[in-house]
C-alpha positions in Angstrom: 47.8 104.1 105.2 49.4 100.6 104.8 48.6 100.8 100.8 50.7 104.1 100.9 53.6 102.3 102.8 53.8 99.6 100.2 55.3 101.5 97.8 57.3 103.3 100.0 59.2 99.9 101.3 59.6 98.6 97.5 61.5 101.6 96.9 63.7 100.8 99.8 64.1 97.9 98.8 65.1 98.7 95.4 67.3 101.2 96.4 69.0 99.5 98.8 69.5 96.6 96.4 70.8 98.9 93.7 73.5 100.9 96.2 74.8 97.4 96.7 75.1 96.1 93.4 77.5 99.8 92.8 79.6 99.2 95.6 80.2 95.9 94.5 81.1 97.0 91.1 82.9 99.9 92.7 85.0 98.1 94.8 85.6 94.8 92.3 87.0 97.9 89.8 88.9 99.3 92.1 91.1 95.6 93.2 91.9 95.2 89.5 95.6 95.1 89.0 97.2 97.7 86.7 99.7 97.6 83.7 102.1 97.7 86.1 101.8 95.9 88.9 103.7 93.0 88.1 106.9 95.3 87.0 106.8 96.4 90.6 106.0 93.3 91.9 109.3 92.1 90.0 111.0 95.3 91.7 110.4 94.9 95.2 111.2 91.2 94.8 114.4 91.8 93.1 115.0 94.9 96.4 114.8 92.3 99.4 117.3 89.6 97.6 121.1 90.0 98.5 123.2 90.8 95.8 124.4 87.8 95.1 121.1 86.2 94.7 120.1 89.5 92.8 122.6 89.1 90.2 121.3 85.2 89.3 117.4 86.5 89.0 118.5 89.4 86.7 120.5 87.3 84.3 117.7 85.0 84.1 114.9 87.7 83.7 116.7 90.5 82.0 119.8 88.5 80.1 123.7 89.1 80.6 125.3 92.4 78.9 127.1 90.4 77.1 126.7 87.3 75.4 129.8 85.7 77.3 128.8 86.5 80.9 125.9 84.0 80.6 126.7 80.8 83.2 125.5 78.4 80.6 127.7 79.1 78.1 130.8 79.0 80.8 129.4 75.6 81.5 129.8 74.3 78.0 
């Protein structure tokens, strides 16, 4: 009886260290950031400024319309 349990309990063993090592792998693959995570990231940054602040991180990120509307070159 206890040579037929010896098997039995290094199979559980196994198998419970196996399940593990796939929910690990399971859930490391599923907290991997995507393409585009930083673009909305960016976004809902750029949603909870006020405007004013808003306008000054899209210059910087994005670059004026126009070539004239950058503060740097009204500086100069």
């Amino acid at each position: 009886m206890i040579a037929a349990q010896t098997p039995v309990v290094i199979f559980a063993l196994l198998a419970l260290s196996c399940g593990a090592g796939l929910a690990t792998v399971l859930f490391r693959q599923q907290r991997k950031t995507g393409i585009y995570d930083g673009i909305e990231n960016f976004r809902r940054h750029i949603d909870a400024l006020s405007p004013e602040a808003r306008r000054n991180v899209v210059n910087r990120h994005v670059g004026p319309a126009n070539p004239g509307d950058n503060e740097m070159n009204d500086r100069r």
